[in-house]
N, CA, C and O of each residue as an XYZ file, in Angstrom:
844
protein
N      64.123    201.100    209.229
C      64.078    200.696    210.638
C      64.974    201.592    211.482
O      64.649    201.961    212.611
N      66.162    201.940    210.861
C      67.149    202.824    211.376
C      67.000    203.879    212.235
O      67.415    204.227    213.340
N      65.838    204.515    210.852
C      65.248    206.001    211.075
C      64.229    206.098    212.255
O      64.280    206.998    213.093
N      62.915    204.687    212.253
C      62.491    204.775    213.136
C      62.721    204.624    214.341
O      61.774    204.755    215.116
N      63.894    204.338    214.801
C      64.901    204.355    215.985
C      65.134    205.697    216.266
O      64.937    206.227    217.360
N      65.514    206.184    215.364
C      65.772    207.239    215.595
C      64.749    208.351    215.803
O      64.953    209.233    216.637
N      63.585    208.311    215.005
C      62.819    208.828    215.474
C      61.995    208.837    216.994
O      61.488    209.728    217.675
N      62.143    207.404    217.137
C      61.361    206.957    218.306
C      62.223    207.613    219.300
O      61.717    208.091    220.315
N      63.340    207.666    219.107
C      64.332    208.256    220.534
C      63.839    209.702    220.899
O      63.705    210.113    222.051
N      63.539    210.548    219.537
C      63.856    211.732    219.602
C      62.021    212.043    219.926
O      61.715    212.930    220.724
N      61.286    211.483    219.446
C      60.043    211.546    219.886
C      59.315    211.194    221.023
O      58.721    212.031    221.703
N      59.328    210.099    221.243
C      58.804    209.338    221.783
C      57.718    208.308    221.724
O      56.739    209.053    221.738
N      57.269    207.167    221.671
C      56.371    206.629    220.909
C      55.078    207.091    220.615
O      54.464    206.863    219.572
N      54.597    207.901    221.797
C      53.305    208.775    221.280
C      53.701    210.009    219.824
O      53.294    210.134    218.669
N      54.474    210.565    220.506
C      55.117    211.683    219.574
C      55.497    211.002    217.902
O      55.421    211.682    216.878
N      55.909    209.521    217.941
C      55.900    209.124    216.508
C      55.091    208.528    216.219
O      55.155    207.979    215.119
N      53.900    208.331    217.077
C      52.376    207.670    216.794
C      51.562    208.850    215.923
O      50.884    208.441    214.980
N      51.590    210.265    216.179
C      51.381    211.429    216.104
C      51.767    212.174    214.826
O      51.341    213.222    214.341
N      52.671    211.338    214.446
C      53.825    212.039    213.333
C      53.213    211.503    212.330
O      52.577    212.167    211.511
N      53.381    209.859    212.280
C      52.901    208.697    211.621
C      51.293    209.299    210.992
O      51.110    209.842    209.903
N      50.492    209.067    211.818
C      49.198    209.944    211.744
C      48.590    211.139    210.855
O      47.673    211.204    210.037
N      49.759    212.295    211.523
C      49.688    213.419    210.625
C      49.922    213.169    209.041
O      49.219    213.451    208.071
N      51.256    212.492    209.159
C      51.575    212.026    207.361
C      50.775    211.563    206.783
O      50.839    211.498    205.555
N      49.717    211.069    207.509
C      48.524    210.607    206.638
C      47.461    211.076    206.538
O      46.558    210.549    205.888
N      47.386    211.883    207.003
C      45.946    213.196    206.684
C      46.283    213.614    205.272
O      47.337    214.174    204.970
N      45.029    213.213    204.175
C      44.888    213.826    203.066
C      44.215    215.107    203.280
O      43.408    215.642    204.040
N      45.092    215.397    202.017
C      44.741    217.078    201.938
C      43.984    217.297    201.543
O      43.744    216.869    200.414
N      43.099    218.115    202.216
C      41.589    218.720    202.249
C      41.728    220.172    200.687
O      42.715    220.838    200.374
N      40.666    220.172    200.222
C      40.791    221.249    198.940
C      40.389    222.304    199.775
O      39.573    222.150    200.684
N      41.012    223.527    199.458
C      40.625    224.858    200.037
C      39.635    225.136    200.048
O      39.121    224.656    199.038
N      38.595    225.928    200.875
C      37.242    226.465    200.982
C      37.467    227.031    199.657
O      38.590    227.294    199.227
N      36.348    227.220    198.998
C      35.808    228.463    197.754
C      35.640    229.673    198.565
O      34.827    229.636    199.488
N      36.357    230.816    198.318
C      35.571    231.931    198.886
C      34.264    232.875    198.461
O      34.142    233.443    197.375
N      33.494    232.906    199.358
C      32.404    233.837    199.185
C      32.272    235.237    199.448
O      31.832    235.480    200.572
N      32.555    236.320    198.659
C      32.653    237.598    198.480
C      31.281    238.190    198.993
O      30.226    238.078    198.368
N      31.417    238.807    200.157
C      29.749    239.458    200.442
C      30.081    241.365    200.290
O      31.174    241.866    200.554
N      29.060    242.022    199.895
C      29.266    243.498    199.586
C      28.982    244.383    201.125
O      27.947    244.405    201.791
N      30.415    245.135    201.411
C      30.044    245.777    202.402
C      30.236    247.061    201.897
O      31.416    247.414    201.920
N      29.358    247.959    201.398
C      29.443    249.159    200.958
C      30.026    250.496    201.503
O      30.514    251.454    200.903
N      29.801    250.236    202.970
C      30.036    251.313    204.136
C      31.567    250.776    204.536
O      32.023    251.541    205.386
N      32.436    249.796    204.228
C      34.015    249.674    204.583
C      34.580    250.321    203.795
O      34.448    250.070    202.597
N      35.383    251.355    204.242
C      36.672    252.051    203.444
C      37.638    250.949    202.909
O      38.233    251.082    201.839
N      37.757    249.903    203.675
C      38.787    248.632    202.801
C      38.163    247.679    202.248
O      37.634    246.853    202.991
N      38.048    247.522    200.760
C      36.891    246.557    199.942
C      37.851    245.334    199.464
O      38.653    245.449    198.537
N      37.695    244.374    200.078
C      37.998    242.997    199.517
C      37.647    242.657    198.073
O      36.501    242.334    197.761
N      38.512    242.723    197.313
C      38.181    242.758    195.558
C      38.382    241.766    195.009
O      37.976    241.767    193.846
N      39.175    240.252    195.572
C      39.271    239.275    195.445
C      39.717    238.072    195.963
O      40.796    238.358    196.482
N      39.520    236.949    196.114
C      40.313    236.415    196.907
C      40.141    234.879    196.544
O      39.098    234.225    196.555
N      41.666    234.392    196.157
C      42.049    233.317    195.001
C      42.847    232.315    195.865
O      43.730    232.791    196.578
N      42.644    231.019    195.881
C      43.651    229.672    195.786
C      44.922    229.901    195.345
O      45.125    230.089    194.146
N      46.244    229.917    196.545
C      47.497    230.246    195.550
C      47.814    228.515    196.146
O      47.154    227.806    196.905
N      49.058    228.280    195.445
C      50.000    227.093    195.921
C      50.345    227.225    196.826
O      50.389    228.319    197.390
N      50.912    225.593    197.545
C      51.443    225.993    199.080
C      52.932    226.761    198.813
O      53.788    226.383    198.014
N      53.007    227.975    199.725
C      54.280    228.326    199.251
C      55.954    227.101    199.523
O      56.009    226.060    200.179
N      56.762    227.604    198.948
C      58.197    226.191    199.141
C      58.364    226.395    200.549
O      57.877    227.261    201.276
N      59.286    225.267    200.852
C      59.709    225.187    202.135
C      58.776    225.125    203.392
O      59.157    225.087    204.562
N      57.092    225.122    202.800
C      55.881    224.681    203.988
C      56.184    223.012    204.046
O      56.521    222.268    203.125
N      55.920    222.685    205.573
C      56.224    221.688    206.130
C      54.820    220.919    205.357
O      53.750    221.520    205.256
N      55.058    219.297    204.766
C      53.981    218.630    205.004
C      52.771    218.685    205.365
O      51.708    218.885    204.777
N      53.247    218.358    207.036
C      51.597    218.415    207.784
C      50.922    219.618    207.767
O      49.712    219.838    207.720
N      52.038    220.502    207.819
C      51.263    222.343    208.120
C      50.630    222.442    206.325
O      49.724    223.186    205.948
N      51.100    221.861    205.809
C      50.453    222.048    204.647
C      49.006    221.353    204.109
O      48.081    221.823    203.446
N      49.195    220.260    204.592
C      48.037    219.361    204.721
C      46.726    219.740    204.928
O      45.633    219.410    204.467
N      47.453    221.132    206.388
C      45.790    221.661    207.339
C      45.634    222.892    207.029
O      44.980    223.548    207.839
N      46.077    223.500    205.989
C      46.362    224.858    206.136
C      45.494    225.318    204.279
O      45.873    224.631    203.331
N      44.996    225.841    204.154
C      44.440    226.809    203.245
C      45.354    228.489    202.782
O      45.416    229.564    203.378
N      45.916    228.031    201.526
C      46.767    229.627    201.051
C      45.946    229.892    200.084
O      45.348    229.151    199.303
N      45.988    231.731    200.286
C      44.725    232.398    199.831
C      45.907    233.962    198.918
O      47.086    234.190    199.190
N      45.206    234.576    198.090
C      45.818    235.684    197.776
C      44.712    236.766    197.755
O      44.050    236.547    196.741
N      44.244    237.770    198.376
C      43.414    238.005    198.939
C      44.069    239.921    198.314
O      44.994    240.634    198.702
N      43.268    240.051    197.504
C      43.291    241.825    197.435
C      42.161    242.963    197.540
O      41.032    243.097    197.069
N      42.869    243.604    198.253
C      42.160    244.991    198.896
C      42.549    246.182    198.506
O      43.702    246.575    198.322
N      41.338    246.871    198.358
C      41.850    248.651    197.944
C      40.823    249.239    198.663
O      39.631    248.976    198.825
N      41.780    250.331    199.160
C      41.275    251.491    199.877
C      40.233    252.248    199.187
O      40.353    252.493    197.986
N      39.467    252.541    199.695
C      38.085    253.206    198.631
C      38.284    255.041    199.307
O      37.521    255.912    198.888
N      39.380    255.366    200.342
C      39.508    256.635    200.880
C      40.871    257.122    200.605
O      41.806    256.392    200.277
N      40.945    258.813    200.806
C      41.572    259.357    201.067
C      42.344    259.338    201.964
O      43.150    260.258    202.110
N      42.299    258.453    202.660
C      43.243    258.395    204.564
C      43.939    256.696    204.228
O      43.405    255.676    203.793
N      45.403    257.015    204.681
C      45.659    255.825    204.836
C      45.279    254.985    205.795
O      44.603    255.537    206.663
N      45.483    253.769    205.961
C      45.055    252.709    206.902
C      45.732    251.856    207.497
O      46.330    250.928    206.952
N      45.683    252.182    209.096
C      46.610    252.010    210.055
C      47.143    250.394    210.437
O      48.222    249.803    210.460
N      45.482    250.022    210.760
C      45.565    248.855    211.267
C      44.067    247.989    210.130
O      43.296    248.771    209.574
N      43.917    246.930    209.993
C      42.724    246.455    209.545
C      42.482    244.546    210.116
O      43.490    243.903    210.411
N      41.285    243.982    210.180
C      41.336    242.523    210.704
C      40.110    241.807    209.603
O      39.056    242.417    209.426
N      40.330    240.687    209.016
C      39.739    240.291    208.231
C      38.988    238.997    209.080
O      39.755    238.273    209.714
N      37.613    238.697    209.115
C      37.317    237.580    209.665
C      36.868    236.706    208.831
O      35.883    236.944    208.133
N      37.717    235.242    208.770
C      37.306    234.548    207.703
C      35.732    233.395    208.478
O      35.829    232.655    209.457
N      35.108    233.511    208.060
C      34.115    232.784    208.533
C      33.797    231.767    207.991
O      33.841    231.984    206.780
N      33.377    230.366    208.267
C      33.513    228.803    207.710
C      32.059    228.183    208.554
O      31.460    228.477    209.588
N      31.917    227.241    207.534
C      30.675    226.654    208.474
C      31.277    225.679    208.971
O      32.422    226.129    209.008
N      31.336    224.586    209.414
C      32.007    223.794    210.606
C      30.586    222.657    210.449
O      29.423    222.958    210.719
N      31.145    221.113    209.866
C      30.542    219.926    210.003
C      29.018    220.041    209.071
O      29.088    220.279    207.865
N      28.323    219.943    209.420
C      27.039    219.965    209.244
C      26.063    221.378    208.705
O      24.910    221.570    208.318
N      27.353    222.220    208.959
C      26.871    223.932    208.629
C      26.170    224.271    209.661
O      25.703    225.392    209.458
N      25.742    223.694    211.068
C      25.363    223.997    212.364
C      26.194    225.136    212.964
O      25.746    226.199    213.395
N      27.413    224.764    212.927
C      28.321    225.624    213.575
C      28.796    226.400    212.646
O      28.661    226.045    211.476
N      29.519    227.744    212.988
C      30.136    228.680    212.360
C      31.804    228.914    213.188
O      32.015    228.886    214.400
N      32.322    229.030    212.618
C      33.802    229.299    212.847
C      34.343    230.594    212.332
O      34.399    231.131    211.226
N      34.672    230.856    213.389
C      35.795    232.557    212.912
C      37.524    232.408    212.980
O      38.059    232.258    214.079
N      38.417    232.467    211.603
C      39.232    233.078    211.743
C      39.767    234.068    211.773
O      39.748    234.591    210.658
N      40.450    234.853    212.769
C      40.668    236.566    212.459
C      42.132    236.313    211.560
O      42.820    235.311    211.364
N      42.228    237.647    211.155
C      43.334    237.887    209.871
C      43.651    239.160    210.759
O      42.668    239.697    211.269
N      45.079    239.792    211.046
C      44.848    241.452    211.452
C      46.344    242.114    211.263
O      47.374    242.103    211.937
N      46.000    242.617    210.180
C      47.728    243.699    210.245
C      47.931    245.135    210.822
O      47.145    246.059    210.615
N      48.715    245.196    211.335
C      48.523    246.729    212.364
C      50.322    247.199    211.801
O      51.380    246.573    211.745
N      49.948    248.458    211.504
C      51.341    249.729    211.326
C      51.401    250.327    212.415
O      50.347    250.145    213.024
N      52.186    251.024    213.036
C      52.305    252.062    213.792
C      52.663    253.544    213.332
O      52.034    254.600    213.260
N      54.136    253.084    213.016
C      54.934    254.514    211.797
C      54.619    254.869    210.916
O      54.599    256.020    210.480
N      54.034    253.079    210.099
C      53.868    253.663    208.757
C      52.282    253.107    208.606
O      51.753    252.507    209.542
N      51.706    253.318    207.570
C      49.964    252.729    207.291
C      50.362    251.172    207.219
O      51.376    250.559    207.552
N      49.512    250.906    206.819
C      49.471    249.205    206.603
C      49.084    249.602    205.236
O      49.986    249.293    204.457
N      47.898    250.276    204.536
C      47.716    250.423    203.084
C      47.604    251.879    202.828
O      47.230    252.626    203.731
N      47.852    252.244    201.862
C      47.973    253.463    201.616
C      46.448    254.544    201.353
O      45.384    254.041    201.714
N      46.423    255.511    200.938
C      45.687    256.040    200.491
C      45.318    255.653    199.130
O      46.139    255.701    198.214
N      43.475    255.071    198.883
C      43.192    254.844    197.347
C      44.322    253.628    196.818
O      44.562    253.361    195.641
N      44.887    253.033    197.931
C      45.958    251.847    197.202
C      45.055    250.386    196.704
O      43.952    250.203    197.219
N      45.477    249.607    195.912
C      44.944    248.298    196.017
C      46.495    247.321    196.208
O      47.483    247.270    195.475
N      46.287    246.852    197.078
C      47.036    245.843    197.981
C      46.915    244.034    197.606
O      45.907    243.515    197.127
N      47.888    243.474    197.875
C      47.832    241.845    197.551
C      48.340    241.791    198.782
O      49.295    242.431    199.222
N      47.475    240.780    199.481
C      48.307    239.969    200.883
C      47.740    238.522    200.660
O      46.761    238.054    200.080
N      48.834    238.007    201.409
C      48.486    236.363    201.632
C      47.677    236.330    202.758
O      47.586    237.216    203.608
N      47.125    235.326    202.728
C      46.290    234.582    203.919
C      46.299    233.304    203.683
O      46.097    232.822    202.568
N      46.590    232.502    204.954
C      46.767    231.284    205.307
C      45.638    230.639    206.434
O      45.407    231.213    207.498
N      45.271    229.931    206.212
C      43.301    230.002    207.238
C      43.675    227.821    207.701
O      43.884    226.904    206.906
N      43.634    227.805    208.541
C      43.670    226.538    209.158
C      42.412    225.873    208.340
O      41.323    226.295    208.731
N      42.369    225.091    207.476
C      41.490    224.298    207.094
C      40.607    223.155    207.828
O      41.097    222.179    208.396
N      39.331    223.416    207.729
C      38.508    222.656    208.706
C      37.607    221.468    208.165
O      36.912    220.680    208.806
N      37.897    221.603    206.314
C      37.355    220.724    205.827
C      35.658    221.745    204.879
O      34.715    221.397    204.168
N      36.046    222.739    205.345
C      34.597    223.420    204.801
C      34.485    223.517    203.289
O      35.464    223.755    202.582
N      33.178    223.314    202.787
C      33.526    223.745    201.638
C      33.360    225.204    200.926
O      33.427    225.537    199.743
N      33.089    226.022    202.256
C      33.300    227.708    201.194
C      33.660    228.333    202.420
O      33.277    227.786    203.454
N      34.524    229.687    202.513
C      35.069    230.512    203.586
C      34.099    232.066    203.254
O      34.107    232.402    202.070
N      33.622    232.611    203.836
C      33.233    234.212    204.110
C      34.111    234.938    204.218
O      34.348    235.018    205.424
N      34.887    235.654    203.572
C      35.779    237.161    204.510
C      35.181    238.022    204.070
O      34.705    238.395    202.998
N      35.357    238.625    206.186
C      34.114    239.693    206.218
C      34.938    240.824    207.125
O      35.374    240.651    208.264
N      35.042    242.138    206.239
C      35.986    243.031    207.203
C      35.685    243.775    208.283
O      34.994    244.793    208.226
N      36.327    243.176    209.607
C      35.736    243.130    211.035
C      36.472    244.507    211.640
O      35.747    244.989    212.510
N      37.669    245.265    211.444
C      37.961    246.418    211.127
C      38.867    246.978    211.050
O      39.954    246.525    211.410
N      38.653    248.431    210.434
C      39.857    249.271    209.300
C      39.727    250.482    210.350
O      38.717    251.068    210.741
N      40.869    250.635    210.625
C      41.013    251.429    211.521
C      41.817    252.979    210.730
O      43.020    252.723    210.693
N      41.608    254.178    210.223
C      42.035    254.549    209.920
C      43.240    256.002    210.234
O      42.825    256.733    211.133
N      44.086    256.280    209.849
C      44.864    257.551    210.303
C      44.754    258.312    210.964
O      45.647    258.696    211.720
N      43.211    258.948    210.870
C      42.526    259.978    211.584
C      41.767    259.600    212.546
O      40.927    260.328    213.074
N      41.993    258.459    212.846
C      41.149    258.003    214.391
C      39.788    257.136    214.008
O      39.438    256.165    214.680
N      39.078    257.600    212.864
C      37.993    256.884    212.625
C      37.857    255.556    212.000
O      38.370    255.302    210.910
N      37.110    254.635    212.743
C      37.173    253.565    212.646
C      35.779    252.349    211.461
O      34.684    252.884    211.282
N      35.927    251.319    211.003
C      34.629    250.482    210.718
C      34.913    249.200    211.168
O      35.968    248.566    211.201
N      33.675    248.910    211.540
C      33.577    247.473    211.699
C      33.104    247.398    212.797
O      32.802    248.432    213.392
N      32.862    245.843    213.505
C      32.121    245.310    214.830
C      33.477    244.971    215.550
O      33.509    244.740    216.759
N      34.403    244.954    214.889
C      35.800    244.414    215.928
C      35.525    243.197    216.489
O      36.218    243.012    217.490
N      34.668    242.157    216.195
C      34.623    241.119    216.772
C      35.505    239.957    217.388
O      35.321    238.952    218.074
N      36.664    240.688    216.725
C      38.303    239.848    216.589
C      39.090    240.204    217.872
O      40.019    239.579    218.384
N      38.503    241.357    218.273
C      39.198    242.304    219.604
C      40.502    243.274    218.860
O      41.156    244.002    219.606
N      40.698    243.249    217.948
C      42.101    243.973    217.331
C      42.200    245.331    217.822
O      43.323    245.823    217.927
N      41.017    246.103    218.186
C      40.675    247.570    218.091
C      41.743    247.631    219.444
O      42.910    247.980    219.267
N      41.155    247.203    221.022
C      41.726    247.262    221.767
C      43.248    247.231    221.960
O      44.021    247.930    222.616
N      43.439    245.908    220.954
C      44.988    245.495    220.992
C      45.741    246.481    220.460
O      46.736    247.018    220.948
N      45.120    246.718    219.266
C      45.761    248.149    218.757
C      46.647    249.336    219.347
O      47.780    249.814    219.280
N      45.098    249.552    220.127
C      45.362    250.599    221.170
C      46.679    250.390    222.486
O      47.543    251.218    222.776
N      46.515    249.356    222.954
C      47.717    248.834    224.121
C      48.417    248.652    223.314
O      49.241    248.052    224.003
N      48.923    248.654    222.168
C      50.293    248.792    221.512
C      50.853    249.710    221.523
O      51.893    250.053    222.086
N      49.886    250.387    220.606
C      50.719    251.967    220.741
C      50.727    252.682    221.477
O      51.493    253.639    221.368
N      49.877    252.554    222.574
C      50.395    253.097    223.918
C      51.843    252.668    224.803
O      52.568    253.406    225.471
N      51.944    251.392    224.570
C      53.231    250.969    225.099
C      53.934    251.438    224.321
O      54.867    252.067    224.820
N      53.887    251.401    223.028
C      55.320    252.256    222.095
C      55.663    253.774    222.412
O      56.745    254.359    222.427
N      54.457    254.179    222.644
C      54.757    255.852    223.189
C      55.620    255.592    224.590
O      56.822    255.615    224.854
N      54.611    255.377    225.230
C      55.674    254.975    226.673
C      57.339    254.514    226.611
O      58.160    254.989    227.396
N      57.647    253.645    225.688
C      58.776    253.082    225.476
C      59.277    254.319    224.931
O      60.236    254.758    225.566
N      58.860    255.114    223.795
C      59.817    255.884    223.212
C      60.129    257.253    223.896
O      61.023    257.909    223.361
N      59.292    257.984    225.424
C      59.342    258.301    225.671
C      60.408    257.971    226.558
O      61.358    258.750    226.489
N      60.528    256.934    227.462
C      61.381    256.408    228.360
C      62.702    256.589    227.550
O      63.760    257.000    228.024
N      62.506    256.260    226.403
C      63.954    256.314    225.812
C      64.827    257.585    225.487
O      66.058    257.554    225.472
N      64.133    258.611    225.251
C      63.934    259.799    225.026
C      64.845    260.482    225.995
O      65.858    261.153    225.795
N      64.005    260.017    227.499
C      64.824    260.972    228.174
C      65.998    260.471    228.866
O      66.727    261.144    229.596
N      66.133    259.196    228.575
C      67.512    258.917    228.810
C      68.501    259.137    227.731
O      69.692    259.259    228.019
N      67.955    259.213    226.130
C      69.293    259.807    225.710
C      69.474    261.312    225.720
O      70.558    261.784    225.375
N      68.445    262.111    226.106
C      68.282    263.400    226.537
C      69.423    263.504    227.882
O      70.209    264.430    227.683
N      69.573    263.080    228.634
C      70.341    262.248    229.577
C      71.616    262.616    229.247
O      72.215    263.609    229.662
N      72.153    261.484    228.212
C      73.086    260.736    227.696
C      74.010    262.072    226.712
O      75.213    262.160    226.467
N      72.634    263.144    226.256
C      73.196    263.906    225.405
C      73.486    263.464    223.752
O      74.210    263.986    222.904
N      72.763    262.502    223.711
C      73.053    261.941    222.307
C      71.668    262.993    221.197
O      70.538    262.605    220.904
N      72.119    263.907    220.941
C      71.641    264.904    219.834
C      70.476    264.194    218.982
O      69.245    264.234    218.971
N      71.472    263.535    218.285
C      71.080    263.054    216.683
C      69.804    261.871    217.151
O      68.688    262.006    216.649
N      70.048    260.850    218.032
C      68.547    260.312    218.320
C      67.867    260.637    218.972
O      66.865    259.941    218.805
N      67.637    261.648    220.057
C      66.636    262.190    220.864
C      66.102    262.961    219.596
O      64.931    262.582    219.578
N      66.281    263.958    218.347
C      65.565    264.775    217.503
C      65.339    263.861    217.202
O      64.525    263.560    218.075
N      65.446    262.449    216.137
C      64.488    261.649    215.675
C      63.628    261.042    216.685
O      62.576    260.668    216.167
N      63.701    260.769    218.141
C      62.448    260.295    218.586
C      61.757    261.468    219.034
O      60.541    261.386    218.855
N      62.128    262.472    219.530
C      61.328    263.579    219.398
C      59.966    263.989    217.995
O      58.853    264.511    218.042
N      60.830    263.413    216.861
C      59.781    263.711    216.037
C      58.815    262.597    215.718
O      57.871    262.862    214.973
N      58.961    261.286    216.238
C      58.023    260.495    216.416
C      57.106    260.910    217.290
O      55.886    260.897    217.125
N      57.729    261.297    218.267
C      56.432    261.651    219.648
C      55.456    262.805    219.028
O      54.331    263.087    219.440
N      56.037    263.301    218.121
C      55.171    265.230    218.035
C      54.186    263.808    216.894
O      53.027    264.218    216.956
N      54.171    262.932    216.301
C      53.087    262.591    215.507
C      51.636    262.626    216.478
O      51.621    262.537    217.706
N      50.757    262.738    215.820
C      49.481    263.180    216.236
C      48.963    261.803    216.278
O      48.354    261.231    215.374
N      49.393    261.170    217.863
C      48.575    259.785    217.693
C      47.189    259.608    218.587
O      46.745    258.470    218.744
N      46.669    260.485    219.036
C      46.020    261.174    220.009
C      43.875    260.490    219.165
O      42.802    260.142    219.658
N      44.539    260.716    217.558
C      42.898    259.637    217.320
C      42.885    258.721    217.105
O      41.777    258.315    216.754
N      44.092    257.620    217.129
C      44.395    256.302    216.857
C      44.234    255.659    218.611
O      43.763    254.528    218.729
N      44.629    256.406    219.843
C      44.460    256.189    220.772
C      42.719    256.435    221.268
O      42.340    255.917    222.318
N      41.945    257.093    220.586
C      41.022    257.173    220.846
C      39.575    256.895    219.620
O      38.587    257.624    219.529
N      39.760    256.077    219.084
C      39.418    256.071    217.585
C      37.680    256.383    217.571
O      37.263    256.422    218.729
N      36.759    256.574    216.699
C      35.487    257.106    216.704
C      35.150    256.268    215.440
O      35.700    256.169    214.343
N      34.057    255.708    215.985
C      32.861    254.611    214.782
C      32.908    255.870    213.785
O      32.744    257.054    214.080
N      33.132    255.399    212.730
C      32.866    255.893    211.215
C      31.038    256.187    210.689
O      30.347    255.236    211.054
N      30.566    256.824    210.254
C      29.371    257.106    209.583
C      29.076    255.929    209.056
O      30.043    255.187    208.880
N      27.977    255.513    208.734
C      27.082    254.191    207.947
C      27.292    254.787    206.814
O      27.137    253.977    205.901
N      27.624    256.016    206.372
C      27.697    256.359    204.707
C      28.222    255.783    203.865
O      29.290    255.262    204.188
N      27.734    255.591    202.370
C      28.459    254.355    201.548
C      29.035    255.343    200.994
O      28.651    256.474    200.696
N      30.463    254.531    200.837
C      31.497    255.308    200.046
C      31.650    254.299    198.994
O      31.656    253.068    199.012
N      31.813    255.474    197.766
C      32.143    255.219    196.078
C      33.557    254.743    196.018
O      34.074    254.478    194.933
């Protein structure tokens, strides 16, 4: 009774109507994932497994939430800058379709390497479905050339990133140019000389299937 005093203060009665509620949402079993073959993506989704909720996940966030271990390898020679995974779910009746985007973006460094195979987590808001699609929406690579439909919008975002980072590191540049500080104007100097000039302008990739 104590506690709910206390809760009620700090909540408010909707807010511990809400709480109450959540604690009682049984936990939904993770979608099964469905592996579809995209031959023409330089980043090939090679598996993607049910892990445990990791420690220290809250209850409710755990309740609604789907953890995934999800590995990818580069099928190219070029590392890979930025990439967005869209997990796709059918929703109720399988009438509707649902998109979650997934999207990791590098600037300095790749996000995956050249010919690497990679493990990342994914965590997908659970909707109750019983199977998920991930379908790679796009891999943006080193040299400017790009795959995918971008349906997620990442491509753009991409781009207004690292344009603001140039801008920023330029601004910074010439104030310690300014300032006379040697030793960090040559290291941002040698960020700027990187050749970001096809990541700012990236070009659809060939339909060619790569081995």
């Amino acid at each position: 009774m104590r506690l709910e005093r206390i809760l009620l203060g700090m909540l408010g009665a909707t807010g511990l109507i809400l709480l109450i509620n959540a604690s009682m949402v049984a936990q939904q079993p993770a979608p099964t994932p469905v592996l579809v073959s995209q031959p023409a993506s330089p980043l090939e989704i090679v598996s993607m497994r049910p892990t445990a909720v990791p420690a220290k996940t809250h209850p409710v966030v755990a309740k609604r939430m789907a953890f995934y271990e999800v590995v990818v390898r580069n099928k190219t020679d070029v590392p890979i800058m930025a990439y967005a995974i869209s997990h796709e779910v059918r929703i109720g009746d399988g009438a509707k379709t649902n998109r979650i985007c997934q999207a990791s973006m590098g600037f300095s460094n790749p996000m995956i390497a050249a010919r690497e195979i990679k493990a990342i987590s994914s965590n997908l808001h659970n909707h109750g479905s019983p199977s998920t699609t991930p379908v790679m929406d796009l891999v943006l690579l080193e040299d400017g050339s790009y795959f995918g439909n971008d349906s997620c919008g990442y491509l753009q975002e991409y781009q207004r990133r690292l344009d603001e980072r140039l801008t920023v590191y330029q601004a910074v540049l010439r104030r310690l140019q300014n300032d006379g500080v040697d030793k960090t104007a040559a290291w941002l100097k040698q960020e700027l000389s990187r050749d970001s000039q096809p990541l700012l302008s990236p070009k659809k990739m060939e339909t060619s299937v790569l081995q």
